[in-house]
C-alpha positions as CSV (number, residue, x, y, z in Angstrom):
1,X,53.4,-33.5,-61.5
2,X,50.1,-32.7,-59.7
3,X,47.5,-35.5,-60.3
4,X,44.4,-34.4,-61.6
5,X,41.0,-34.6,-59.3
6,X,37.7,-35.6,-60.1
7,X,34.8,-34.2,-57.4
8,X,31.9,-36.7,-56.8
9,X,29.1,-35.5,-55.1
10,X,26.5,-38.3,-54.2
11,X,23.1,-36.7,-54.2
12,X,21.1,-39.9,-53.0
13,X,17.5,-39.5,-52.8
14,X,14.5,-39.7,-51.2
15,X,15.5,-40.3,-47.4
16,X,12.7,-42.1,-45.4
17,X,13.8,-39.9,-42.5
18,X,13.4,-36.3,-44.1
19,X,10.4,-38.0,-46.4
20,X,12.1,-35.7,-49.4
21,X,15.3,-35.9,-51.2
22,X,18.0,-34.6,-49.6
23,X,20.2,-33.0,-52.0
24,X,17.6,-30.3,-52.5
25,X,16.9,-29.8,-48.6
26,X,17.4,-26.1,-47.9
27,X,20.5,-24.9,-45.1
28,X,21.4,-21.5,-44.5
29,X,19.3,-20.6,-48.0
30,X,21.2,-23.1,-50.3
31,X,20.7,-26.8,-51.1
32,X,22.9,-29.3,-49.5
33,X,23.6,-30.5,-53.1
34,X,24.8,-26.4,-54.2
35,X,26.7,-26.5,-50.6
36,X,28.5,-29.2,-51.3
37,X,29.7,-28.4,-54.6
38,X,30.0,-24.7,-53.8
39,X,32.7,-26.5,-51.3
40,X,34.5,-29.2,-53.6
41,X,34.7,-27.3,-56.4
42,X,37.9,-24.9,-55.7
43,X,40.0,-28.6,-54.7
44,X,39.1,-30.9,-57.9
45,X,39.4,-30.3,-61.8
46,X,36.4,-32.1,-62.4
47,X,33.1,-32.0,-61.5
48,X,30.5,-35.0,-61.5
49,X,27.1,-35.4,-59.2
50,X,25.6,-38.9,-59.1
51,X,21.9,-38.0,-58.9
52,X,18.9,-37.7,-60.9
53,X,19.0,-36.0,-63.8
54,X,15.4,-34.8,-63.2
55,X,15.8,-33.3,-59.7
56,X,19.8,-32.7,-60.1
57,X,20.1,-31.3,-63.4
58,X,19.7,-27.8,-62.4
59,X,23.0,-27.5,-61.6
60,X,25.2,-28.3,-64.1
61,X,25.6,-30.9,-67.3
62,X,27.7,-33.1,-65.3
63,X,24.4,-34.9,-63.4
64,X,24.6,-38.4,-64.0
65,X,21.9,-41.3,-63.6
66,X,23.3,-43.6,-60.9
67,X,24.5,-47.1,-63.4
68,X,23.2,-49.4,-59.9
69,X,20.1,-47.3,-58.4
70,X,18.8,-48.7,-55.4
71,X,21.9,-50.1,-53.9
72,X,23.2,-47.0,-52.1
73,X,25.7,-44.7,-52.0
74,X,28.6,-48.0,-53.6
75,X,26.5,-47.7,-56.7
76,X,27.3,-44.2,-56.6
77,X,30.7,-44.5,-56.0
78,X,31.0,-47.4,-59.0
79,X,29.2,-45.4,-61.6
80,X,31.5,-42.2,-60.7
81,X,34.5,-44.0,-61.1
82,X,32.9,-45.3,-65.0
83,X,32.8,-41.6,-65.8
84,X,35.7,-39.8,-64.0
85,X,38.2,-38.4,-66.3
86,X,40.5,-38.6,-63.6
87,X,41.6,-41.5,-61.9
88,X,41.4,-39.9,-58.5
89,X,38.0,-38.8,-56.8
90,X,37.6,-37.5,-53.8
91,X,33.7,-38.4,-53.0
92,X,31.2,-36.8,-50.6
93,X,28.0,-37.3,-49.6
94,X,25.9,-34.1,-49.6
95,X,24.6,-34.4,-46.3
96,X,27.9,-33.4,-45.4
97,X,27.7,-30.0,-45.0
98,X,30.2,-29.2,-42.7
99,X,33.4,-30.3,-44.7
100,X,36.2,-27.6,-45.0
101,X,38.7,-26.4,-47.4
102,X,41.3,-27.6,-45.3
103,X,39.9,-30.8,-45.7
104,X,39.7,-31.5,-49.3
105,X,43.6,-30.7,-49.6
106,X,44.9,-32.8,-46.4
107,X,43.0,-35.6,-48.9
108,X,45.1,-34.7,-52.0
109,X,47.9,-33.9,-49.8
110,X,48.0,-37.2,-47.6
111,X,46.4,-39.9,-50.1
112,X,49.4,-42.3,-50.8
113,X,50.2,-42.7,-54.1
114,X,49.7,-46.5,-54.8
115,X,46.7,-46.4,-52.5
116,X,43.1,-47.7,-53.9
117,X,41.7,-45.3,-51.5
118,X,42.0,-43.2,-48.4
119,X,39.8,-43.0,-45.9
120,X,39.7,-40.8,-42.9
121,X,38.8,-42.5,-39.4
122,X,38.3,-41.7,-36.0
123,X,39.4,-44.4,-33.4
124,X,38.1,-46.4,-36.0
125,X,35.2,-45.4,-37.1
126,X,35.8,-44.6,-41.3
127,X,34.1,-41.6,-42.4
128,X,34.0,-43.7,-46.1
129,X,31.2,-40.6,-47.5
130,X,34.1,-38.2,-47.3
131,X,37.0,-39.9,-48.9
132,X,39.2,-40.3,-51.7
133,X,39.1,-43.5,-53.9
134,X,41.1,-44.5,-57.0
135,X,39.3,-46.2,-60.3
136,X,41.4,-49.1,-60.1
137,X,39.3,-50.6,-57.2
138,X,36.1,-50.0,-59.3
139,X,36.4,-53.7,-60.3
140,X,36.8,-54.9,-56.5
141,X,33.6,-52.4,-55.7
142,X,31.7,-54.2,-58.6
143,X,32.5,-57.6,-57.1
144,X,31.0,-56.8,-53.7
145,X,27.8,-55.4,-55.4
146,X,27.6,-58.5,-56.9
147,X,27.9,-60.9,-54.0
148,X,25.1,-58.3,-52.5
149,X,27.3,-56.4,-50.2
150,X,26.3,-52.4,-50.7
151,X,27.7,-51.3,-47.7
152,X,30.5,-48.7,-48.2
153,X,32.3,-49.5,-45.0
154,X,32.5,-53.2,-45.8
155,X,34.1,-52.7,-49.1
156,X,36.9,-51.0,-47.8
157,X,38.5,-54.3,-46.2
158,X,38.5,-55.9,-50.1
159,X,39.9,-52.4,-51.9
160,X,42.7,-52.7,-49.3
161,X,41.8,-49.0,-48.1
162,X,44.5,-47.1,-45.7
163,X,42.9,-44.9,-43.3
164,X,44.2,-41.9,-42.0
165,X,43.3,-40.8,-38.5
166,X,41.2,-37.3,-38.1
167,X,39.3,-37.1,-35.5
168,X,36.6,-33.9,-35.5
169,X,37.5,-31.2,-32.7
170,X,40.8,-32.6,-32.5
171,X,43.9,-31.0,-34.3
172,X,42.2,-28.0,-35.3
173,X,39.5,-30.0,-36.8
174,X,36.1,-28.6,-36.5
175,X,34.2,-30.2,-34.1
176,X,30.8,-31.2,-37.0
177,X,33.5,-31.7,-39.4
178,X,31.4,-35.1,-40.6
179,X,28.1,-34.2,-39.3
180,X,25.6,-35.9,-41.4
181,X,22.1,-34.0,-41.9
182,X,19.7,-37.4,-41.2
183,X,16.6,-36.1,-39.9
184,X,14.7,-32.7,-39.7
185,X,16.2,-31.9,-36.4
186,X,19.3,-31.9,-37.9
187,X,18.9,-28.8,-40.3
């Protein structure tokens, strides 16, 4: 049998680089937030954004509240994992705008199945924003918060993450695969 997917999409918020939220930054005519899920949604059976309801809501009844605002995109990842209905997620940051079909199912296809998550990496460098997790690290991801580590990437030692090497422009790979929207220039 096919596991079941839940899609996160982590809408942040305000970015101190682009002085505005993010999610609703315009590319191409459509928000980085509706790009993203216009993208994740054919690969996942579940939807859920972890945003403000306020600024988010617009799209869908499945906006929720982050559960630990302030702390970054790990909060994000903890409180999607409290409301998935599926205990796979495949999580994206929607800055992101450059991520493929292809990619969303060489993450269901490749993501072992005892894994707590998998991560794709370049020579080493985890792209952890565009990943797949299970819920049963949630508990692991909680215990970092606590000891007030909020970095993604240093979580992933503790979960006991296996990476998967995909480098952009290699493999057929496009070349921006992870490219990350950061600063007006970027758009």
């Amino acid at each position: 049998m096919t596991p079941s997917w839940t899609g996160v999409v982590l809408a942040g918020g305000r970015s101190s680089r682009m002085g505005r939220d993010k999610a609703l930054l315009e590319l191409e005519g459509r928000t980085l937030l509706d790009r993203a899920l216009d993208r994740i949604e054919p690969h996942v059976q579940e939807l859920l954004v972890i945003g403000d309801p306020e600024k988010h809501g617009h799209v869908g009844p499945f906006v929720i509240a982050d559960d630990v605002p302030g702390i970054g995109p790990l909060g994000g990842i903890i409180t999607a994992m409290r409301y998935a209905s599926n205990e796979r997620l495949i999580v994206v940051a929607c800055d992101m705008p450059n991520l493929t079909p292809a990619f969303f199912e060489f993450l269901k296809r490749a993501y072992p199945p005892d894994a707590s998550a998998l991560v794709p990496a370049c020579d080493g460098r985890p792209e952890p924003l565009a990943a797949a997790y299970h819920r049963k690290c949630r508990t692991v991801l909680e215990a970092c918060v606590a000891k007030g580590e909020w970095k993604v990437s240093h979580a992933l030692e503790p979960i006991g993450a296996t990476f998967v090497q995909l480098c952009p422009g290699e493999d057929g790979w496009p070349v921006d695969l992870f490219r990350n929207i950061n600063t007006p220039g970027d758009l």
